[in-house]
PDB file with one MODEL, atoms N, CA, C and O in Angstrom:
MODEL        1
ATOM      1  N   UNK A   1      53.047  23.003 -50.276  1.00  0.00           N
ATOM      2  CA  UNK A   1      53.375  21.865 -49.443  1.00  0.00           C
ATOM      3  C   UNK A   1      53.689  20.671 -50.347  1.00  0.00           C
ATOM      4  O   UNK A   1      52.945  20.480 -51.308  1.00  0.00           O
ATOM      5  N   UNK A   2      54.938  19.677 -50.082  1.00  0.00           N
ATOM      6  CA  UNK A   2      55.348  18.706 -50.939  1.00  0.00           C
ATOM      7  C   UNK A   2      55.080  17.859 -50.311  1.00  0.00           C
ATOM      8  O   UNK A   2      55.443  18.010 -49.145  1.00  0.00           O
ATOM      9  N   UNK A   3      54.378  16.592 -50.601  1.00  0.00           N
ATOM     10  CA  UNK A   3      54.384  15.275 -49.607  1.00  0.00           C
ATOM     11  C   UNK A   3      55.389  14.242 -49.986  1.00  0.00           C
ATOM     12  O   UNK A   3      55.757  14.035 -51.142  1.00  0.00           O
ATOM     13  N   UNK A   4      55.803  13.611 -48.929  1.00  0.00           N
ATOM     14  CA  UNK A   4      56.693  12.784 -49.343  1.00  0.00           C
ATOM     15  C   UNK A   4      56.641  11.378 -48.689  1.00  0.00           C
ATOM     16  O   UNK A   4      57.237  11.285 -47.616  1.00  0.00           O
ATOM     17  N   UNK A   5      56.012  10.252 -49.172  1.00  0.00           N
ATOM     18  CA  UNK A   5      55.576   9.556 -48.378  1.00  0.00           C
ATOM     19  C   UNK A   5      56.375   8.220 -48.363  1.00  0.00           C
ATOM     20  O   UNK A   5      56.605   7.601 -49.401  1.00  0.00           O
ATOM     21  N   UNK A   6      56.682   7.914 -47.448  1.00  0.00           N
ATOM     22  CA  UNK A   6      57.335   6.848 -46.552  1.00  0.00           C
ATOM     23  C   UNK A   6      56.952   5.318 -46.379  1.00  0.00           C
ATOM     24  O   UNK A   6      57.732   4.366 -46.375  1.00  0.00           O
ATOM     25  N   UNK A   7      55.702   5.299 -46.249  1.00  0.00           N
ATOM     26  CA  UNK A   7      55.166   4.465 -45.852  1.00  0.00           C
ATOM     27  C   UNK A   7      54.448   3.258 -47.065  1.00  0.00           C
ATOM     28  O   UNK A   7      53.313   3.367 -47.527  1.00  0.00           O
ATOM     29  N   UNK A   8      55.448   2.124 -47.409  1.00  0.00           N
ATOM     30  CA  UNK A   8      55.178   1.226 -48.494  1.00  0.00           C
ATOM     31  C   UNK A   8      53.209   0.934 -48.878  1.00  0.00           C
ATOM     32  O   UNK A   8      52.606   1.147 -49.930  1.00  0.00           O
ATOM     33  N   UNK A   9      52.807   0.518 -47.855  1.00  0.00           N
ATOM     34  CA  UNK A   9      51.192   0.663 -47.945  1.00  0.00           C
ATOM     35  C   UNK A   9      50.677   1.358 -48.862  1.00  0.00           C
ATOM     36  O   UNK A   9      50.352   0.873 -49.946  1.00  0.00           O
ATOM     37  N   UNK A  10      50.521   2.706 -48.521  1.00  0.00           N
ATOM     38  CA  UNK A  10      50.509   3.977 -48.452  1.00  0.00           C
ATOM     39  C   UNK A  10      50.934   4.307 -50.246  1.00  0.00           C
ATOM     40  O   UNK A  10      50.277   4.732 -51.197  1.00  0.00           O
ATOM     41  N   UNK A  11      52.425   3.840 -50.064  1.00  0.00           N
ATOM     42  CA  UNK A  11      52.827   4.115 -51.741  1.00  0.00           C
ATOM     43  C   UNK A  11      52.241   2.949 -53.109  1.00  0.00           C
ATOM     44  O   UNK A  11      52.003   3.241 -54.281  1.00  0.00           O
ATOM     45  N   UNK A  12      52.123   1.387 -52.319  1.00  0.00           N
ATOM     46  CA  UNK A  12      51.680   0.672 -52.735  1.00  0.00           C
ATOM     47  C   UNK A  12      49.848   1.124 -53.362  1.00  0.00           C
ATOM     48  O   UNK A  12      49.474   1.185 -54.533  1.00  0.00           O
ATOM     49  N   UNK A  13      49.175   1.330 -52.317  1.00  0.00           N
ATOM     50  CA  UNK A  13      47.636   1.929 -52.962  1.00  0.00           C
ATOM     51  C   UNK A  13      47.549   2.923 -53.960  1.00  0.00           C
ATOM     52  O   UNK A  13      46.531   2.947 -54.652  1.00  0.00           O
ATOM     53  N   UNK A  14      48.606   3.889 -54.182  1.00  0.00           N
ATOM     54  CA  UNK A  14      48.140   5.051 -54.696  1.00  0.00           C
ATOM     55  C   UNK A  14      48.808   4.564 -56.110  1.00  0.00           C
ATOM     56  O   UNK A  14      48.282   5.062 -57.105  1.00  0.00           O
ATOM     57  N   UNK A  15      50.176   3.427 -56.396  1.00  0.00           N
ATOM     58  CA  UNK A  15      50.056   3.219 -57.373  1.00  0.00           C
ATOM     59  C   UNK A  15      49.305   2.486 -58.575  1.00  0.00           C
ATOM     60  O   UNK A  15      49.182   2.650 -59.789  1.00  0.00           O
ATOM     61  N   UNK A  16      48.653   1.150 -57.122  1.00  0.00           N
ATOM     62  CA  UNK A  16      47.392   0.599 -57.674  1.00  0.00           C
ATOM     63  C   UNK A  16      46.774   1.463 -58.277  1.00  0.00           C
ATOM     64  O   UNK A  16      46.827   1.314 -59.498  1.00  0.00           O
ATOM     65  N   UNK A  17      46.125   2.431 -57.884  1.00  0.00           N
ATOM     66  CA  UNK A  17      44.756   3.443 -58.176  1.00  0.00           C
ATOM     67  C   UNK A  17      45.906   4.405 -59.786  1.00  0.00           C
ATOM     68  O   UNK A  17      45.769   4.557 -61.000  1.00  0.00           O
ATOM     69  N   UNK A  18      46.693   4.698 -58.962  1.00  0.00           N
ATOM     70  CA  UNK A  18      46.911   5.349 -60.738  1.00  0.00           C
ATOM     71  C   UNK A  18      47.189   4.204 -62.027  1.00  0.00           C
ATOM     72  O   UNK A  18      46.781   4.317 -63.183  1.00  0.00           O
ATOM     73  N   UNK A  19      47.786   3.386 -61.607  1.00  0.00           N
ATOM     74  CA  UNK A  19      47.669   1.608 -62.538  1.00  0.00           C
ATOM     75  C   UNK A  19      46.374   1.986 -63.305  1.00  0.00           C
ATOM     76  O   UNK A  19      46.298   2.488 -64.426  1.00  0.00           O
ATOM     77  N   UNK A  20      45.337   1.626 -62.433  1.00  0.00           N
ATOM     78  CA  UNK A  20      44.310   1.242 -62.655  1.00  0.00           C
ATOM     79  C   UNK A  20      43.236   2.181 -63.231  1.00  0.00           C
ATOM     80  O   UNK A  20      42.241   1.830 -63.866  1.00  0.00           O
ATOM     81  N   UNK A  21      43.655   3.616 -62.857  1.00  0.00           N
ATOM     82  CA  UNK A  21      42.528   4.736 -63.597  1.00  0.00           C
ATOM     83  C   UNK A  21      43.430   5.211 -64.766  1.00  0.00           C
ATOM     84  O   UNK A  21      42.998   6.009 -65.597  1.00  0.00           O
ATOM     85  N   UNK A  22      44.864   4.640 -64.829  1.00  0.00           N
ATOM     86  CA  UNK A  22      45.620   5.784 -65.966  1.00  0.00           C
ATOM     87  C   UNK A  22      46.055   7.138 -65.734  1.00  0.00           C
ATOM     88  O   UNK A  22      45.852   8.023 -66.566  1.00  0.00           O
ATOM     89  N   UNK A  23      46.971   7.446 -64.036  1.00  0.00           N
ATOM     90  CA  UNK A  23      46.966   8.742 -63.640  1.00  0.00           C
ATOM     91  C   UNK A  23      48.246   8.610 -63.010  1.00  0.00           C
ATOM     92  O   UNK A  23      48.365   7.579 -62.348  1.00  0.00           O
ATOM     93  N   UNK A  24      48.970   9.171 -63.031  1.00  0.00           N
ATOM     94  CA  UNK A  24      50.208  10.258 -62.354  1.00  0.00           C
ATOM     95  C   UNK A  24      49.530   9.766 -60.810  1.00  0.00           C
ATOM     96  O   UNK A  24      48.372   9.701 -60.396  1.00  0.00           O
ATOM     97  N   UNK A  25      50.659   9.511 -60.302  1.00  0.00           N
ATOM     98  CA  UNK A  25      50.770   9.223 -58.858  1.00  0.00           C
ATOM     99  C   UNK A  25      50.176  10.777 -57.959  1.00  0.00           C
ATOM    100  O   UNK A  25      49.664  10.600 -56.854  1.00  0.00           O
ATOM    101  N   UNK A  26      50.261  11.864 -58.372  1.00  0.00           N
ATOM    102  CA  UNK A  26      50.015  13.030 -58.022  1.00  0.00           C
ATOM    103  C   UNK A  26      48.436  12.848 -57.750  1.00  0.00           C
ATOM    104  O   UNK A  26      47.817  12.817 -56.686  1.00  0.00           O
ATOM    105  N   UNK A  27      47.789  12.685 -59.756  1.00  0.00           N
ATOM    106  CA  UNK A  27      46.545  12.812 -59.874  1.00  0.00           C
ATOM    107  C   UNK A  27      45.920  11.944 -59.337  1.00  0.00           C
ATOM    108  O   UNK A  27      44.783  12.295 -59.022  1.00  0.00           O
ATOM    109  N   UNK A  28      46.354  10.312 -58.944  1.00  0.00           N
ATOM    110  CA  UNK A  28      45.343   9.443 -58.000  1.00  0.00           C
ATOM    111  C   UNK A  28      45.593   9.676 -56.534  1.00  0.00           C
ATOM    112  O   UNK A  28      44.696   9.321 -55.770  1.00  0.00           O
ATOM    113  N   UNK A  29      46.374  10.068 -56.169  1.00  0.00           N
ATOM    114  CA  UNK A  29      45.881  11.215 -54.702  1.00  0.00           C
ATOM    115  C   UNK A  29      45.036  12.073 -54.439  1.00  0.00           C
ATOM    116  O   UNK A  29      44.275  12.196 -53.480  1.00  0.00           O
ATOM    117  N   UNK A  30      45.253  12.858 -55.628  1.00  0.00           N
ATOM    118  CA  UNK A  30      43.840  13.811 -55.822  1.00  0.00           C
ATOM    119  C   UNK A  30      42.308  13.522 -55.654  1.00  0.00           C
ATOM    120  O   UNK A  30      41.495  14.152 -54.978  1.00  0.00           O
ATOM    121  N   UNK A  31      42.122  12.446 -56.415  1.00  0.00           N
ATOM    122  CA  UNK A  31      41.447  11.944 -56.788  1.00  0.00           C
ATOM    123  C   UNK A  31      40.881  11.465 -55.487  1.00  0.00           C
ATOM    124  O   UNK A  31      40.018  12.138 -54.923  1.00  0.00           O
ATOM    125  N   UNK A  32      41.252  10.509 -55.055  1.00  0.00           N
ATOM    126  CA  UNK A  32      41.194   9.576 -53.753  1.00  0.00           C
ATOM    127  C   UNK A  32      41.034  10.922 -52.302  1.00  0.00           C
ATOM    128  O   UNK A  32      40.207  10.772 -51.403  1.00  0.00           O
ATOM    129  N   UNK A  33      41.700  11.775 -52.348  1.00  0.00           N
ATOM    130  CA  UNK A  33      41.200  12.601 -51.565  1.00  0.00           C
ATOM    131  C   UNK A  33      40.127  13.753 -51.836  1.00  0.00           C
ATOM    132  O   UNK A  33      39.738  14.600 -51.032  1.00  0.00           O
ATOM    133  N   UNK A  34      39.785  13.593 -53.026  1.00  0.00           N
ATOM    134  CA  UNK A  34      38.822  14.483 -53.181  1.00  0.00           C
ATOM    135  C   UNK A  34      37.570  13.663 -53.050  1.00  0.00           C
ATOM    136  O   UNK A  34      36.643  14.251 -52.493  1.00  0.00           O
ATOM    137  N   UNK A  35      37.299  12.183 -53.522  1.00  0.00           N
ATOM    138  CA  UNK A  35      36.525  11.132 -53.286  1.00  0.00           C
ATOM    139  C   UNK A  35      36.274  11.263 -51.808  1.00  0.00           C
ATOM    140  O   UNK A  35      35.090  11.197 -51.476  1.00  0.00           O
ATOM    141  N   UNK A  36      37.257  11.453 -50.762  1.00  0.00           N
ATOM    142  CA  UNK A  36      36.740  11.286 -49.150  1.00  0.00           C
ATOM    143  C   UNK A  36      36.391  12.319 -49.027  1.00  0.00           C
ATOM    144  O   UNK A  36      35.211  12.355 -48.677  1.00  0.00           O
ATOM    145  N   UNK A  37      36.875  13.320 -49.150  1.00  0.00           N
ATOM    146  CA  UNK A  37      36.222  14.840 -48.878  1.00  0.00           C
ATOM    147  C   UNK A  37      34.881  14.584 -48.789  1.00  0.00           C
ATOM    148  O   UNK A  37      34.169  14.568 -47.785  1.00  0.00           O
ATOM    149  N   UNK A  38      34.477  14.294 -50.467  1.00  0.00           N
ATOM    150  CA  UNK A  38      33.055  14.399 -50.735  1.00  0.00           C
ATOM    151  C   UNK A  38      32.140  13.645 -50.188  1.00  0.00           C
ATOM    152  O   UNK A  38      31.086  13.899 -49.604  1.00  0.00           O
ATOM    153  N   UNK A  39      32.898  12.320 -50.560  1.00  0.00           N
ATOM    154  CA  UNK A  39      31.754  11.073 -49.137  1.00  0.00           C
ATOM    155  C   UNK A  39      31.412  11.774 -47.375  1.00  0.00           C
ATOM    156  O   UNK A  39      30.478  11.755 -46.573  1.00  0.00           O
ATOM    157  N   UNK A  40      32.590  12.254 -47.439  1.00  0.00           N
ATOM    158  CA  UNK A  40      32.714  12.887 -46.078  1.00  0.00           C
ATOM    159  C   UNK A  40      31.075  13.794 -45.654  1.00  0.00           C
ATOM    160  O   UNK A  40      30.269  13.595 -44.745  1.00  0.00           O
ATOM    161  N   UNK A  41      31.099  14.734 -46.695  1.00  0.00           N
ATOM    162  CA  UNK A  41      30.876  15.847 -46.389  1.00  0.00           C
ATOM    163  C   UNK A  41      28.903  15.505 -46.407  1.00  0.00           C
ATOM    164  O   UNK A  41      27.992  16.115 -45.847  1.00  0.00           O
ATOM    165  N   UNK A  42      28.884  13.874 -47.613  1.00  0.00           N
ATOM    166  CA  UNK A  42      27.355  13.766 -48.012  1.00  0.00           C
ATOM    167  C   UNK A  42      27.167  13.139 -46.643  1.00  0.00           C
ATOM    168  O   UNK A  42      26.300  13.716 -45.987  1.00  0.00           O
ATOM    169  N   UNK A  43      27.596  12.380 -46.192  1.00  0.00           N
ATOM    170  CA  UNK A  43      27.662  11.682 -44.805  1.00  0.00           C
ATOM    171  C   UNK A  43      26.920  12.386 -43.764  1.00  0.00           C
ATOM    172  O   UNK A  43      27.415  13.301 -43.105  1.00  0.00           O
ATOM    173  N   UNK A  44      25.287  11.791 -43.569  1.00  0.00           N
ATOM    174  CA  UNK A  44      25.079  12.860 -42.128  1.00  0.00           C
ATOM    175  C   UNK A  44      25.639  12.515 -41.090  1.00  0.00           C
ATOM    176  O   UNK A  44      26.032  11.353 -40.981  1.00  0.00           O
ATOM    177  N   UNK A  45      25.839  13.558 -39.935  1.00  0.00           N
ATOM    178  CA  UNK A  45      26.008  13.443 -38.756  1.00  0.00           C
ATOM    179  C   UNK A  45      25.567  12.888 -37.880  1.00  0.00           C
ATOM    180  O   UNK A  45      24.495  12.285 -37.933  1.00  0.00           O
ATOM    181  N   UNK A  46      26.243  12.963 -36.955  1.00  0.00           N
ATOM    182  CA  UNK A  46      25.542  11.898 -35.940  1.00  0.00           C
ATOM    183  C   UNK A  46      24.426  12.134 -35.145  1.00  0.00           C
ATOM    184  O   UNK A  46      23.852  11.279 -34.471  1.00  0.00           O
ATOM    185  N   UNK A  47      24.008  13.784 -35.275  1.00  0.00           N
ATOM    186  CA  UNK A  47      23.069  13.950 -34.967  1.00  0.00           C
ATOM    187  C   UNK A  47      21.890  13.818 -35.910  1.00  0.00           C
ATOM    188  O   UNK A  47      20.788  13.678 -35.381  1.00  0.00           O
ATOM    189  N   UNK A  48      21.952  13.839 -37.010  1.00  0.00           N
ATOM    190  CA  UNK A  48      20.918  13.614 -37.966  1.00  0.00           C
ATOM    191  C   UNK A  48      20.394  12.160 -37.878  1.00  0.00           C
ATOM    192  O   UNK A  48      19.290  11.649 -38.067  1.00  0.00           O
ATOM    193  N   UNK A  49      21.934  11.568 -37.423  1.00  0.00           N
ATOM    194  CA  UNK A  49      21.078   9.687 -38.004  1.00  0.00           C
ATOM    195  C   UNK A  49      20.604   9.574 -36.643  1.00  0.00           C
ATOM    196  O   UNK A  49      19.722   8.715 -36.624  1.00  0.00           O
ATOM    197  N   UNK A  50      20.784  10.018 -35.604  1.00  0.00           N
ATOM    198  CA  UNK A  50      19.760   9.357 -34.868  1.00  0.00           C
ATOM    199  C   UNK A  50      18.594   9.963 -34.527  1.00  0.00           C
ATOM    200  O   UNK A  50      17.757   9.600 -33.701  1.00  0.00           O
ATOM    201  N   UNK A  51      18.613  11.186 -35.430  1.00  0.00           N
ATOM    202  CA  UNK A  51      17.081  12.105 -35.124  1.00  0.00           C
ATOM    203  C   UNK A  51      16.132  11.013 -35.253  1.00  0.00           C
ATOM    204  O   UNK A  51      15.481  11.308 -34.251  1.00  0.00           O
ATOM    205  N   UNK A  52      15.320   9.587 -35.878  1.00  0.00           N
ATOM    206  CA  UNK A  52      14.523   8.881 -35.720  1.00  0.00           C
ATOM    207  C   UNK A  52      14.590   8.313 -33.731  1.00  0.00           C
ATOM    208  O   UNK A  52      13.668   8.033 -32.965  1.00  0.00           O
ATOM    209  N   UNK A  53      15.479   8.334 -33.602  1.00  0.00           N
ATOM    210  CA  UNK A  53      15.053   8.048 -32.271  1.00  0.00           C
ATOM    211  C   UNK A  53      14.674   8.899 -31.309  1.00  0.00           C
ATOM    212  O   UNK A  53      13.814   8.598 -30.482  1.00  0.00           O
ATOM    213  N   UNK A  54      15.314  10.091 -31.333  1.00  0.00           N
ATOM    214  CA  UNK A  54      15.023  11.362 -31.021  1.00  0.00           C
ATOM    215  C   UNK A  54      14.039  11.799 -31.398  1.00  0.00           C
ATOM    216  O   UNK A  54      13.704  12.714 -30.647  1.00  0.00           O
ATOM    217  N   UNK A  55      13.243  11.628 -32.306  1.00  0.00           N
ATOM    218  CA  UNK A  55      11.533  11.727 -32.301  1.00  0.00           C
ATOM    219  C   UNK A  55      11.061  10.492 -31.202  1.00  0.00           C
ATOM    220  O   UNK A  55      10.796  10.765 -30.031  1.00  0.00           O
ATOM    221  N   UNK A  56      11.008   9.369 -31.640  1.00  0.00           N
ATOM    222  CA  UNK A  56      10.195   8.383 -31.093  1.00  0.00           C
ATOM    223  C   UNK A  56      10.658   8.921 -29.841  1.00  0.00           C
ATOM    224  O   UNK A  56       9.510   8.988 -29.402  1.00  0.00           O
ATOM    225  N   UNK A  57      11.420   9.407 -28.792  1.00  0.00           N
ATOM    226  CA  UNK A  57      11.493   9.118 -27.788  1.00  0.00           C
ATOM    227  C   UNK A  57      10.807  10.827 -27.539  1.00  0.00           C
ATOM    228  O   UNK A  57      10.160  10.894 -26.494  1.00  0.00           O
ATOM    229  N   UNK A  58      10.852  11.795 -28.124  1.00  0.00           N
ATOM    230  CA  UNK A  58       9.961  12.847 -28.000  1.00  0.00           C
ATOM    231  C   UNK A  58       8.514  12.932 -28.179  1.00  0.00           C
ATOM    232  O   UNK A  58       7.838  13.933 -27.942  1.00  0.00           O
ATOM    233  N   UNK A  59       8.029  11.660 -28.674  1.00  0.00           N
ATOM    234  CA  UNK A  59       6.715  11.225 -28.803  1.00  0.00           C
ATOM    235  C   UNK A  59       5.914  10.462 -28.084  1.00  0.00           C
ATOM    236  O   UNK A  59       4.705  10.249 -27.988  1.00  0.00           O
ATOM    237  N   UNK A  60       6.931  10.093 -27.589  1.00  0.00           N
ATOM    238  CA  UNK A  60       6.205   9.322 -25.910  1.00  0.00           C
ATOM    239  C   UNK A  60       5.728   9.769 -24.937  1.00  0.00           C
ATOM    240  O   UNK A  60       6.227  10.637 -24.220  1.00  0.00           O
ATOM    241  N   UNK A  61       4.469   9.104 -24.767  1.00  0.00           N
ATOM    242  CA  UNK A  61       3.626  10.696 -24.068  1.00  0.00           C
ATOM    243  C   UNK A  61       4.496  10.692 -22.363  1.00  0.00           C
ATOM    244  O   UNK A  61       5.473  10.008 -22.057  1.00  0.00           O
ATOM    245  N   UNK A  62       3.949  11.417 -21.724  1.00  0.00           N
ATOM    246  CA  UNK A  62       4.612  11.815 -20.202  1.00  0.00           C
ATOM    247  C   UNK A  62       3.653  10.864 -19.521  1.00  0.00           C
ATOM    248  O   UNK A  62       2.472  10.674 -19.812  1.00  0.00           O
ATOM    249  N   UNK A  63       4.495  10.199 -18.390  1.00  0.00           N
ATOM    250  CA  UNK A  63       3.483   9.183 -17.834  1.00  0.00           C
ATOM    251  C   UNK A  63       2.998  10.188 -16.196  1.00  0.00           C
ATOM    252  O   UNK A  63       2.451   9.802 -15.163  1.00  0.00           O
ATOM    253  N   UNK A  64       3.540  11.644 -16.649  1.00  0.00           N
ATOM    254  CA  UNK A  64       3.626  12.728 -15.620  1.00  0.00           C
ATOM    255  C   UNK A  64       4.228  11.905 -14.090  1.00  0.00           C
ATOM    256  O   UNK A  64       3.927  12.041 -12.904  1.00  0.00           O
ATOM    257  N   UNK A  65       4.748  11.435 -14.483  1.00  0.00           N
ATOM    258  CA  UNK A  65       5.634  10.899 -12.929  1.00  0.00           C
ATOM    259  C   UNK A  65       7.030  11.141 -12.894  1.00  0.00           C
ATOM    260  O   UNK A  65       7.816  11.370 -13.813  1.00  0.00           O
ATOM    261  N   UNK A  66       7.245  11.027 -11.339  1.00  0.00           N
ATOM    262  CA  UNK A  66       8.430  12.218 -11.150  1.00  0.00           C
ATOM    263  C   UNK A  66       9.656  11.133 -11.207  1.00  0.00           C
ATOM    264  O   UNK A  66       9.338  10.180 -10.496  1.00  0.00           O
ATOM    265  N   UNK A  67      10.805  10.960 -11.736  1.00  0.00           N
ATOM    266  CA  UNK A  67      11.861   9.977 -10.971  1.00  0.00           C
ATOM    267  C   UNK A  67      12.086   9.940 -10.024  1.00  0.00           C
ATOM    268  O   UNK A  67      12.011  10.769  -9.118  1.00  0.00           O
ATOM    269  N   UNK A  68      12.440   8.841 -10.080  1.00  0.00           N
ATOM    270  CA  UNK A  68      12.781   8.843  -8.461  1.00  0.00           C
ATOM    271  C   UNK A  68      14.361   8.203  -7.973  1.00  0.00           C
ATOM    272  O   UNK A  68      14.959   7.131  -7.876  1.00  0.00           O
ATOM    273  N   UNK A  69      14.529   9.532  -7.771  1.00  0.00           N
ATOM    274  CA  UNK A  69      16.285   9.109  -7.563  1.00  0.00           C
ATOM    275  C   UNK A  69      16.974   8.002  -6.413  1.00  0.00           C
ATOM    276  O   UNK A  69      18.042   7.391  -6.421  1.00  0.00           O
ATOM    277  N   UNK A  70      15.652   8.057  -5.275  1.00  0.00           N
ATOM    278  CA  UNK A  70      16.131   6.986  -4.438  1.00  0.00           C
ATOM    279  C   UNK A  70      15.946   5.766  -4.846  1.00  0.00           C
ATOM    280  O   UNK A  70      16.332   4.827  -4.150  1.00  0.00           O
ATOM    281  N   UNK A  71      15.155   5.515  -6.371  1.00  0.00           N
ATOM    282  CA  UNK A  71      15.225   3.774  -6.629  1.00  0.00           C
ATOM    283  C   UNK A  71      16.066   3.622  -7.661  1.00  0.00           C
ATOM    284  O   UNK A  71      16.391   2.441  -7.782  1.00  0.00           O
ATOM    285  N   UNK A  72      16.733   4.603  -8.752  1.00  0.00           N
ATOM    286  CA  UNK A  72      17.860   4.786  -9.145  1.00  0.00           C
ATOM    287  C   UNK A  72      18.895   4.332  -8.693  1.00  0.00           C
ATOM    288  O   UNK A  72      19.371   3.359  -9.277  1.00  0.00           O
ATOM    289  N   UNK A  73      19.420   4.744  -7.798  1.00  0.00           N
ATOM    290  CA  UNK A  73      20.437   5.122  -6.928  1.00  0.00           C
ATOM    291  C   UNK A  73      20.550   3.883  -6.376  1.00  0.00           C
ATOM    292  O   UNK A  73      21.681   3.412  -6.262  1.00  0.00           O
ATOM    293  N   UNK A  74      19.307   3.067  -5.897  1.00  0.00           N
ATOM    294  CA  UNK A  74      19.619   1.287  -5.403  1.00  0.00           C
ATOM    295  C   UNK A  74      20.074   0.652  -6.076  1.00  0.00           C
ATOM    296  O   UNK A  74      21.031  -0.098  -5.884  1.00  0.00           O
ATOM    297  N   UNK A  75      19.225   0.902  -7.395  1.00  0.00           N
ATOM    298  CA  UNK A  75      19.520  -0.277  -8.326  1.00  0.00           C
ATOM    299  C   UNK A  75      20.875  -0.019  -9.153  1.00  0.00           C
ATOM    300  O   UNK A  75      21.231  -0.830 -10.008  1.00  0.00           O
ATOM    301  N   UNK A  76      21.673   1.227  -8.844  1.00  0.00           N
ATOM    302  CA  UNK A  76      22.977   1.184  -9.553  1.00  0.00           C
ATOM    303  C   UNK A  76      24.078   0.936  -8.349  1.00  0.00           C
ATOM    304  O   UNK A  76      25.298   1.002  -8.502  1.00  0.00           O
ATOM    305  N   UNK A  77      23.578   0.718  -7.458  1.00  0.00           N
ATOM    306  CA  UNK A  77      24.436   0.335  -6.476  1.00  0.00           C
ATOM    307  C   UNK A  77      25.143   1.455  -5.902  1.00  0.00           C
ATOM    308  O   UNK A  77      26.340   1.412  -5.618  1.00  0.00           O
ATOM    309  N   UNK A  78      24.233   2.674  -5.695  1.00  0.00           N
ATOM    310  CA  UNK A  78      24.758   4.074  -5.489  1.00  0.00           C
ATOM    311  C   UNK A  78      24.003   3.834  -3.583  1.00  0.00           C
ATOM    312  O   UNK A  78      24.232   4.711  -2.749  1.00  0.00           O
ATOM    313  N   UNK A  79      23.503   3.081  -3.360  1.00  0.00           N
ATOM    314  CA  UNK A  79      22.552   3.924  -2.062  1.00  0.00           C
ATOM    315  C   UNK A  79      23.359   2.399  -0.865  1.00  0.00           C
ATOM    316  O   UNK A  79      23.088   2.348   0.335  1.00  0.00           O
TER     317      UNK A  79
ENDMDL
END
């Protein structure tokens, strides 16, 4: 696959970054996409970052009471 890119931005950053590391327009693409890959990949999910709340709210004891859908239902303007 050949890329061929269009977009001045786009061509403008990648020559900054090879300017600036000493690389072939090729190799600071590389570079720069292998950099997101990896941030990408250390990055937890969205289920991980909010597992702290997902405890605290699994730790709350049961006040053993039932909902109650008919005071729900008022107060959202459902009844």
């Amino acid at each position: 696959m050949s890329l061929d890119i269009h977009d001045p931005e786009t061509e403008r950053l990648v020559q900054t970054l090879a300017a600036r590391r000493g690389l072939s327009s090729e190799e600071a693409i590389k570079l720069a996409v292998g950099n997101e890959l990896r941030r990408e990949a250390q990055t937890p999910s969205l289920w991980e970052r909010i597992r702290p709340i997902r405890e605290g709210i699994a730790s709350s004891p049961s006040t053993g009471l039932a909902a109650d859908k008919a005071f729900y239902d008022q107060i959202s303007g459902d009844a």
